[in-house]
C-alpha positions in Angstrom: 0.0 0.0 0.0 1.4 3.4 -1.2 1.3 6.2 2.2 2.3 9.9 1.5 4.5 10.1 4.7 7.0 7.3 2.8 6.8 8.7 -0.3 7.4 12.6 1.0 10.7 10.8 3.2 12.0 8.9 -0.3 12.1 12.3 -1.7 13.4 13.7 1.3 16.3 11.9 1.2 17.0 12.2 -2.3 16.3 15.8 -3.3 18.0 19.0 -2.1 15.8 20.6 0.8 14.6 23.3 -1.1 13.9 21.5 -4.6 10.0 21.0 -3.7 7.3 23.4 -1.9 4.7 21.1 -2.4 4.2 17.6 -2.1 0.4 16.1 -3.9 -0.4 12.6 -4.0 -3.8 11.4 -5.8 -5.6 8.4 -5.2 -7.0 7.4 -9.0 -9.0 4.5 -7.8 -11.5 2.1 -9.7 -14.8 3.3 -7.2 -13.7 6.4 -5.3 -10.9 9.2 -5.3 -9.1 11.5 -3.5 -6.0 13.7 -2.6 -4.1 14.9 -0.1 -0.9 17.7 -0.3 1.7 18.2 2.5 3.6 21.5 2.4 7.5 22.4 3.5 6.5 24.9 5.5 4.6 23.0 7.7 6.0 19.1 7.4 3.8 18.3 10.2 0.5 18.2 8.8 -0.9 16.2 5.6 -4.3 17.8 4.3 -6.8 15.7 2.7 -9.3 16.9 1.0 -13.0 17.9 3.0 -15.0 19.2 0.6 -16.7 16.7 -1.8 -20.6 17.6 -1.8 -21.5 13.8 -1.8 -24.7 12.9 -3.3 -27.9 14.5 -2.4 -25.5 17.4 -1.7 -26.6 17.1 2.4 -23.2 14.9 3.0 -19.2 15.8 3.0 -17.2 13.3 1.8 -13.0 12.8 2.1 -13.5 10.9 -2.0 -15.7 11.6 -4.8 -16.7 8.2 -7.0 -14.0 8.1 -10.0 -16.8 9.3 -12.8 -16.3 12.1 -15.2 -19.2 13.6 -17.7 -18.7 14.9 -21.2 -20.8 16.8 -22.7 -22.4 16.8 -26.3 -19.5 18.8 -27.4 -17.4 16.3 -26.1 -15.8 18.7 -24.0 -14.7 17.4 -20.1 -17.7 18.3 -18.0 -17.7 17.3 -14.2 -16.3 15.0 -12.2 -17.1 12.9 -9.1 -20.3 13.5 -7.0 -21.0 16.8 -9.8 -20.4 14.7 -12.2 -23.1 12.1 -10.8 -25.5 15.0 -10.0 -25.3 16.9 -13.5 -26.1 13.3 -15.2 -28.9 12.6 -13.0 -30.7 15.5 -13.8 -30.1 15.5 -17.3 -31.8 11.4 -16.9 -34.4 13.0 -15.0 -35.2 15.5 -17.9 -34.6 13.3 -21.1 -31.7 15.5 -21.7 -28.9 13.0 -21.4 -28.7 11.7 -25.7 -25.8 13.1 -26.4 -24.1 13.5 -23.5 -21.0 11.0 -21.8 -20.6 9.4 -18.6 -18.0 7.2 -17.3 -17.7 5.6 -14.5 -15.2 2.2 -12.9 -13.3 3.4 -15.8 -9.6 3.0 -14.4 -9.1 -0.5 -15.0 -9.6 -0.1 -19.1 -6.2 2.4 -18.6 -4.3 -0.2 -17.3 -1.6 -2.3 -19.7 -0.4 -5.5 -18.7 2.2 -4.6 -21.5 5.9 -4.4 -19.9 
């Protein structure tokens, strides 16, 4: 399992100390994802985020599902929980010919090619 705090001391020990301000890790999963940052200036603290609107927009969630919409200009759209939302309504309506919307997605980017 891949943590931030191991990662951030790899790079420690191999970079110069000032050769990174930021450090961001993103968890691409299959169902749900996240990220998280941790900053020089304060080494202590690794922030996640807090502000996915999940849902019926009444809950706060840490991940957002791993779902992007496209709309009918093929253009990105949303992503995660906004994603969901927008695409719900647009079901709702009859509105949704046209538009894309992915979802459990990440395993079709993976190559078993070496």
């Amino acid at each position: 399992m891949f943590h931030l705090t191991d990662a951030v001391n790899d790079m420690a020990e191999s970079a110069p100390a000032d050769a990174f301000v930021v450090v961001a890790a993103i968890d691409f999963g299959t169902t749900y994802s996240g990220y998280a940052t941790w900053l020089r200036n304060d080494p202590t603290k690794i922030r996640i985020n807090k502000g996915w609107i999940a849902g019926s927009e009444q809950l706060i969630s840490f991940k957002t599902p791993t779902c992007i919409l496209v709309n009918r200009r093929k253009k990105f759209h949303s992503f995660g929980y906004e994603a969901e939302n927008k695409y719900a309504d647009l079901l709702e309506d009859g509105n949704e010919q046209r538009w894309m919307f992915f979802r459990r997605f990440k395993m079709i980017l993976h190559s078993r090619e070496v």
